[in-house]
C-alpha positions in Angstrom: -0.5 88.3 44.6 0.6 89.1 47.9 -0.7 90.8 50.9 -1.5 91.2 54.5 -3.2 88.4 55.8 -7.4 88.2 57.5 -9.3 85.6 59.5 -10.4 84.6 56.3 -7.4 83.1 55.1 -6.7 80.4 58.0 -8.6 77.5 56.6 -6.0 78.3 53.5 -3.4 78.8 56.1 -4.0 75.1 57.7 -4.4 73.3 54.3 -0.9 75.1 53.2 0.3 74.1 56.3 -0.4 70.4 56.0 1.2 70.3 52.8 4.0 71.2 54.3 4.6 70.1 57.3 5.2 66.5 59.7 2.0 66.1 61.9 3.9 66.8 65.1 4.4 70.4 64.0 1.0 70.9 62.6 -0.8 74.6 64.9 -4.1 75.0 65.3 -6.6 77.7 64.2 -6.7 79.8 67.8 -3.1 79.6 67.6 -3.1 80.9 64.4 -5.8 83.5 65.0 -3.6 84.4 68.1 -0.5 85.2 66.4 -2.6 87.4 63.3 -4.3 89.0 66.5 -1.3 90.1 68.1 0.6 91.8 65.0 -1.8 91.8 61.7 0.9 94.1 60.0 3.6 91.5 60.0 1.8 88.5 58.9 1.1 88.0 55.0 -0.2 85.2 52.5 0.7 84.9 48.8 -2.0 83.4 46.1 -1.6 81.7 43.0 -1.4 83.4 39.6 -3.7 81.2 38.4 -6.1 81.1 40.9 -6.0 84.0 43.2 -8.4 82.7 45.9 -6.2 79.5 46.5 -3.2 80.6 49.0 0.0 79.7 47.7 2.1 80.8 50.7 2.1 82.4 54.4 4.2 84.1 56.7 3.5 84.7 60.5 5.6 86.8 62.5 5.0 89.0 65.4 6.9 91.1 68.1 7.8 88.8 71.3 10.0 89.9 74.5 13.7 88.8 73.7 14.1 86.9 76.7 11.9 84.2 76.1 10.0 82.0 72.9 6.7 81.4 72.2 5.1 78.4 72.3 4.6 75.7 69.7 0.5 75.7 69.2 0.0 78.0 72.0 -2.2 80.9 72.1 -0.5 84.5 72.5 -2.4 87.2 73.4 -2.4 90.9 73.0 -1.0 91.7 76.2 2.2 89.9 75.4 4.4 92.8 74.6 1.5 95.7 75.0 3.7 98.7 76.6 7.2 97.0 76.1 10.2 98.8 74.6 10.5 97.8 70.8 14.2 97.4 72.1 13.7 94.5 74.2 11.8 93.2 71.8 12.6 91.0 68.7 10.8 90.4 65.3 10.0 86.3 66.0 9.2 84.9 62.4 7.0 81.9 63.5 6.0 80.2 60.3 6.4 80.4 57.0 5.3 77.5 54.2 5.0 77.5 50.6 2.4 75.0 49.2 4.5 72.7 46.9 2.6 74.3 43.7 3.4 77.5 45.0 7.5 76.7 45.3 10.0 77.9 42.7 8.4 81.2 42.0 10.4 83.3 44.8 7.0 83.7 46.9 8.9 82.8 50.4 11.9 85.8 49.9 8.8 88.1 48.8 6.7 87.1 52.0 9.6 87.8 54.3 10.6 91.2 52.8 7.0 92.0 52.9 6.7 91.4 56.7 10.2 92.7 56.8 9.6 96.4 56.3 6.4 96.1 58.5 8.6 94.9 61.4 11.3 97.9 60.7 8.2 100.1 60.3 7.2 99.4 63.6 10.7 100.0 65.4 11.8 96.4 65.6 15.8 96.0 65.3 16.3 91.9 66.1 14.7 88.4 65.0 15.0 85.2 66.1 12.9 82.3 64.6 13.1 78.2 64.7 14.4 77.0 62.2 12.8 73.3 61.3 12.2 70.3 58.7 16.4 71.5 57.6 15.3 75.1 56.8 18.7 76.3 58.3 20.6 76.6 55.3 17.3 79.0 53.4 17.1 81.4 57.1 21.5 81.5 56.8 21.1 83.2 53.4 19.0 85.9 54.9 21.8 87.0 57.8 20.1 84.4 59.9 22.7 82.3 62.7 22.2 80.0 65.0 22.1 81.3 68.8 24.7 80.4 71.2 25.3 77.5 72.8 24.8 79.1 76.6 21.5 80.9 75.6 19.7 78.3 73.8 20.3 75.8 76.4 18.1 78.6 78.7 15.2 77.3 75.8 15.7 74.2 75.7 12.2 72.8 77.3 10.6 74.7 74.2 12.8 73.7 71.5 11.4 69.8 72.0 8.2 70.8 70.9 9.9 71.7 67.7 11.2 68.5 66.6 14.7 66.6 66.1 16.9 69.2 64.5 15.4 72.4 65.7 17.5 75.6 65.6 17.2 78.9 67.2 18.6 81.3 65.2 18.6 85.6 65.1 19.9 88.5 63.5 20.1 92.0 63.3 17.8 94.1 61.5 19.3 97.2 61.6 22.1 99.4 63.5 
């Protein structure tokens, strides 16, 4: 079952999460909280079949000023993009993890078409997300490329806190 994510569900969240990920991109709870804060529409978690109060899956994205990234484990707050054009904006998919029991079953395309249509919904027309742990290839299926050379060097300071083999990538959601 899927659906829009609550408060509730970050102690799932964190447990998905180290499943799924090396310790040095492990987030915190008020990081967490922070990014569900800023755009509740767009983030969503997925629960088992056979037990649907164990999470299976989750997705956070938000809305986040073009010109710049968000930081690794830091908090966001409300007043991010309050009042900003939706076109200087982009969709920034943050996270996304499927509990290894949870894998195979298609719950990561049906998380990201889920927080898809929110993002359109809400006017936004471009994504960029970091791509890490060799996720690449998955986020190229989806229209996903990397960002050029000359702009992602402008990110660069951010980018280590993502790891060895980090890519920024984007696309367009719509004309």
């Amino acid at each position: 079952m899927m659906r829009r994510m609550t408060a509730a569900d970050l102690p799932g969240v964190l447990r998905v999460q180290a499943e799924c990920y090396r310790s040095d991109l492990l987030e915190g709870t008020e990081a967490f909280a922070s990014r569900l804060a800023l755009s509740p529409a767009t983030c969503w978690v997925a629960t088992s079949c056979d037990n649907r109060a164990a999470l299976a899956a989750y997705l956070f994205t938000h809305p986040w000023p073009q010109g710049s990234l968000p930081p690794l484990n830091g908090l966001l707050t409300p007043s991010a993009h309050e009042g900003t054009d939706t076109a200087t904006l982009t969709w920034f998919v943050h996270d996304m993890a499927v509990a290894p029991a949870g894998r195979g079953g298609g719950l990561a395309m049906r998380l990201y078409e889920a927080a898809l249509q929110s993002a359109l919904d809400a006017g936004l027309r471009h994504s960029r997300l970091i791509a890490v742990q060799s996720a690449a290839p998955w986020w190229r299926r989806l229209g996903y490329v990397p960002v050029v050379a000359e702009a992602r060097s402008a990110y660069a300071e951010k980018l280590i806190d993502y790891g060895p083999g980090a890519e920024m990538m984007e696309r367009v959601l719509a004309a």
